[in-house]
N, C-alpha and C positions, 0 to 999 in steps of 0.2 A: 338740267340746268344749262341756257345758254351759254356761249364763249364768254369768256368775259372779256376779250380783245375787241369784242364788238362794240362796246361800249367806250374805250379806250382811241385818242387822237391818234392818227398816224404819227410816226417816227420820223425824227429829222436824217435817220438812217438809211442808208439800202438796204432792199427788203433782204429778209435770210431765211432760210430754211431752217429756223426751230420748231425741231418734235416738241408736240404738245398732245395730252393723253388726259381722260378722265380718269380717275381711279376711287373707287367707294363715293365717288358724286363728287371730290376735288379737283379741280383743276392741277395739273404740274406739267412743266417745261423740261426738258433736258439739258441739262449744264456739261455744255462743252469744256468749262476749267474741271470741275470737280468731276465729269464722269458720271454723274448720278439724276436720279427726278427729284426734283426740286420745287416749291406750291410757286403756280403761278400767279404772280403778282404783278401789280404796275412796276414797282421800282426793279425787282429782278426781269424782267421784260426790257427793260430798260438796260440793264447792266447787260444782259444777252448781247443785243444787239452792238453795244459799245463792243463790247470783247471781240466780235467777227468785226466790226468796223477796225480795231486795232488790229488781229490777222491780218488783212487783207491792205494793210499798211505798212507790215512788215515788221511787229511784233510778234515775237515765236510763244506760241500757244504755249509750249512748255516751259516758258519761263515768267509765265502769270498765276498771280496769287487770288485767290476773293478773300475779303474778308481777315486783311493781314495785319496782325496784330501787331501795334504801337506803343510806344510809353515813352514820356516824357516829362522829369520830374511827376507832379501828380495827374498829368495829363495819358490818362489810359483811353483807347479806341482800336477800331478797324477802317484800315483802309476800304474803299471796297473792292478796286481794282489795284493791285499794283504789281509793275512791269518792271520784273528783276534784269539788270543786266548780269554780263557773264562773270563779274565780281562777285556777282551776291547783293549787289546794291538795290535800292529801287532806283530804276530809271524814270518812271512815271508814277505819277499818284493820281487816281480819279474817285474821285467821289460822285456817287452818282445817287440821284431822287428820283421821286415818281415823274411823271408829267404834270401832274396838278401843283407840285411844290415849285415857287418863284426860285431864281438861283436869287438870290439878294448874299447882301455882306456875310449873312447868320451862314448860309452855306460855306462863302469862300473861307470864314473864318474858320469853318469848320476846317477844312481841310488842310488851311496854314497852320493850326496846331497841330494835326499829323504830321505835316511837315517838317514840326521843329525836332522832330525825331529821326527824322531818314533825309532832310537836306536834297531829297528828290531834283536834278535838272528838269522835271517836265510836271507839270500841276495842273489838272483838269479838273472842273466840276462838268454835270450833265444833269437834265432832266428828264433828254431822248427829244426834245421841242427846241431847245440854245444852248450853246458848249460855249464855256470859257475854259480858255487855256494862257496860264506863263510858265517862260521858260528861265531857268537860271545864268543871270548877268555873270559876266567874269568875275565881276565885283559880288557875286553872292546874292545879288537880291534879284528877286520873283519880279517879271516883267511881263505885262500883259503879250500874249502874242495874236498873229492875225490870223496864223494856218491851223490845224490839225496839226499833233506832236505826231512827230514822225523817229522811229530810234534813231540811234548813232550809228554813225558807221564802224567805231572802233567794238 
């Protein structure tokens, strides 16, 4: 069986060195958060790459979650990225798609109601093709922003 990246757009990323391996005729990637092989897919291809894009930005590896679980009144979900600061907080929330899914409203809504749970300073969507990011106003409210979230200093 072909790659199947071969098939797949380039990334709005820098490229990275993720291990990728066949196994019983599956494809799987190496996940630098969890440690583990993991099926290679468009959307986690995607999430890969965000995670070393946020390393290399100055997000400390060890204090990123995949996959981090939310609840808010009857609003149950997973983050799929979220960057804990040294409180224990989420500093960031990313939500991330394939390439082929549009970021439209359905996304960002998606991840303002994670948000109504962890009140994250930093809120990203991705598809690995356009990143929207806002960041938290003094006054509390999400504002679109124009850079890459980059952590606090404190």
């Amino acid at each position: 069986m072909d790659d199947p990246r071969k098939r797949w757009p380039e990334l709005a990323f820098p490229a990275q060195e993720i291990p990728v391996r066949q196994d019983a005729g599956k494809w799987q990637l190496r996940c630098v958060v969890r440690k583990k092989w993991v099926a290679l897919e468009p959307e986690e291809w995607v999430r890969q790459h965000v995670v070393h894009a946020l390393v290399d930005s100055g997000w400390p590896l060890g204090r990123m979650v995949l996959e981090y679980p939310v609840r808010f009144g009857q609003v149950a979900g997973r983050i799929d990225i979220a960057c804990i600061d040294r409180d224990g907080h989420v500093a960031l929330a990313a939500e991330v798609k394939a390439p082929q899914v549009r970021l439209d409203a359905k996304v960002a809504e998606q991840v303002a109601r994670y948000d109504l749970a962890v009140s994250a300073p930093k809120v990203m969507i991705t598809n690995g093709l356009r990143t929207a990011v806002w960041e938290r106003s003094a006054e509390g409210k999400l504002i679109q922003a124009k850079q890459w979230p980059l952590p606090s200093s404190a």
